[in-house]
C-alpha positions as YAML, in Angstrom:
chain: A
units: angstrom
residues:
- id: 1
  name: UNK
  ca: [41.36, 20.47, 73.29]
- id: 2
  name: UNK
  ca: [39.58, 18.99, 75.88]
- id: 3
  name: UNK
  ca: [36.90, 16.14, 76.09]
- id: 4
  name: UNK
  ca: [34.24, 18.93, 77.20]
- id: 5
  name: UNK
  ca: [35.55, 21.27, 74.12]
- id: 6
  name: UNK
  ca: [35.39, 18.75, 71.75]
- id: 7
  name: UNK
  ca: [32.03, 17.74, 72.80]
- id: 8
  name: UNK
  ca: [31.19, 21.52, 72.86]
- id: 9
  name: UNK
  ca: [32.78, 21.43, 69.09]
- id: 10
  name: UNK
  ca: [30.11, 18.59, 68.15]
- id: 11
  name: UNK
  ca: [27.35, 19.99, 69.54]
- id: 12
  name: UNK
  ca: [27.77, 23.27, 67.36]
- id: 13
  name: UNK
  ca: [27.60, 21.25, 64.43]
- id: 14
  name: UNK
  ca: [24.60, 19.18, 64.80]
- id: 15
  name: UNK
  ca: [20.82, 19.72, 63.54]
- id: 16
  name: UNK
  ca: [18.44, 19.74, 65.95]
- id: 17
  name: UNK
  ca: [17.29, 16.13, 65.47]
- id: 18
  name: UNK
  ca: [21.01, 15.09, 65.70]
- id: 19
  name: UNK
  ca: [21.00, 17.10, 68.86]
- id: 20
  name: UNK
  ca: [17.46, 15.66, 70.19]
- id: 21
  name: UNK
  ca: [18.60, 12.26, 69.69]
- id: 22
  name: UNK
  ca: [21.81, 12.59, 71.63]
- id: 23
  name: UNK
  ca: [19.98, 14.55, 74.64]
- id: 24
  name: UNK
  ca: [18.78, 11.11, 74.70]
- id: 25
  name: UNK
  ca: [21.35, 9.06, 74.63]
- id: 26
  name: UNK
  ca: [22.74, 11.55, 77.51]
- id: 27
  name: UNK
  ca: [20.19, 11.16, 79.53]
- id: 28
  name: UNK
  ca: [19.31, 7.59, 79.49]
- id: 29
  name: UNK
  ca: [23.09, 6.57, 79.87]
- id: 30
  name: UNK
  ca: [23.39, 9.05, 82.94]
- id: 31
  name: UNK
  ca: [20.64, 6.23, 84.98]
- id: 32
  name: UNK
  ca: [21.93, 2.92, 84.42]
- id: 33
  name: UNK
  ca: [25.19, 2.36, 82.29]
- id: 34
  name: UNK
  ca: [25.07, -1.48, 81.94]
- id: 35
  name: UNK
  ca: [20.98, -1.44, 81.59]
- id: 36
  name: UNK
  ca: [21.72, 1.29, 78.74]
- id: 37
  name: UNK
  ca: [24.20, -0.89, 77.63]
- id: 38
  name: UNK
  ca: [22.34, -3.77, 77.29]
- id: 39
  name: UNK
  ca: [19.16, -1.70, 75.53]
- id: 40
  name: UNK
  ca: [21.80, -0.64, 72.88]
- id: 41
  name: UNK
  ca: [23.59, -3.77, 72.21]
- id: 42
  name: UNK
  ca: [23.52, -4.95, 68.59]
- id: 43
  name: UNK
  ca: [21.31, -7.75, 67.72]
- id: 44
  name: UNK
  ca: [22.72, -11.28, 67.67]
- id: 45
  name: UNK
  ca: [23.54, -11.78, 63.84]
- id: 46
  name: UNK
  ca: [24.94, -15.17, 64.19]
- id: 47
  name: UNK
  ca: [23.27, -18.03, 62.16]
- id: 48
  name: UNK
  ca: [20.27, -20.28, 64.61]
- id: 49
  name: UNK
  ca: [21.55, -23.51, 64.84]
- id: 50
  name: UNK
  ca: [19.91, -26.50, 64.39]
- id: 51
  name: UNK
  ca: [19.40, -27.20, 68.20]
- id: 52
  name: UNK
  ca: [18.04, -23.76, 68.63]
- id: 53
  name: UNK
  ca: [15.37, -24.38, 65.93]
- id: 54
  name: UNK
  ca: [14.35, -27.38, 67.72]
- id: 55
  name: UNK
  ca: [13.83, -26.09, 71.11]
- id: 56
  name: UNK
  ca: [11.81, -23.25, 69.99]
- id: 57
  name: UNK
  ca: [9.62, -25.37, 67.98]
- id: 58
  name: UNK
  ca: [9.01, -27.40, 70.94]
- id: 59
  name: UNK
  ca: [8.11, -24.48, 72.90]
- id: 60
  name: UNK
  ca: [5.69, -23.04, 70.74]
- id: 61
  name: UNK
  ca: [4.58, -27.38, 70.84]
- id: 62
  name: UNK
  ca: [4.19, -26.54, 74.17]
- id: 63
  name: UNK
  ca: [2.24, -23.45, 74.52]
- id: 64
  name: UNK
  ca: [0.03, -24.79, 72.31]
- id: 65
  name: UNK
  ca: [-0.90, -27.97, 73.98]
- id: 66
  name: UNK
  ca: [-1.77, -25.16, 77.14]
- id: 67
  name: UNK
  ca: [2.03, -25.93, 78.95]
- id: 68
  name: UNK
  ca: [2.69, -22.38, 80.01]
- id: 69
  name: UNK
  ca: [6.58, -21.37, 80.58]
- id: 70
  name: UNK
  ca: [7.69, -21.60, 84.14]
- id: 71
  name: UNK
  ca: [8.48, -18.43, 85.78]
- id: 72
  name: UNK
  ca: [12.41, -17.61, 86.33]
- id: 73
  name: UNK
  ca: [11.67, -16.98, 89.85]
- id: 74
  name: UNK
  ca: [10.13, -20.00, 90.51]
- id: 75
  name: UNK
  ca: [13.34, -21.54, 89.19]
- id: 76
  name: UNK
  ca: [15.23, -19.54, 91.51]
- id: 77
  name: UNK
  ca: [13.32, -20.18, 94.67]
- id: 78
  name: UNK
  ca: [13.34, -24.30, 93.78]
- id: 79
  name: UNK
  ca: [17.10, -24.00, 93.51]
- id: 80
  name: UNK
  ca: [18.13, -21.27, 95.78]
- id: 81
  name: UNK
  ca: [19.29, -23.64, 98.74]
- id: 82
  name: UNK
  ca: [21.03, -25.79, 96.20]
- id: 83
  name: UNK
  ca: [23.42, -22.84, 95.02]
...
């Protein structure tokens, strides 16, 4: 049987929501396969460390004392001639 058949196969068998939700699937993994990748990886389950805790309670320290984030491409452009 071939990939197409057995696709075919699975098709047959699925309810119409099944079916909806894999039109889907098709169609947003037929744009971008590492963007649609990325959309459906599985969350990070690993424990936060300690370190991690830390720096996002100093962000939020941050944002409230008015510090606002500094834009990745500003980043960028500072270091581009450095790279």
């Amino acid at each position: 049987m071939t990939v197409k058949e057995r696709l075919h196969t699975a098709v047959e068998t699925m309810s119409d929501e099944e079916a909806q939700a894999a039109l889907r699937t098709l169609a947003e993994s037929s744009g971008n396969p590492v963007a649609w990748m990325l959309d459906h990886a599985p969350l990070d389950d690993e424990p936060e460390t300690e370190g991690e805790r830390r720096a996002i309670a100093e962000a939020h320290a941050d944002r409230e004392r008015g510090i606002q984030p500094v834009p990745l491409e500003s980043v960028i452009a500072e270091f581009d001639g450095d790279l």
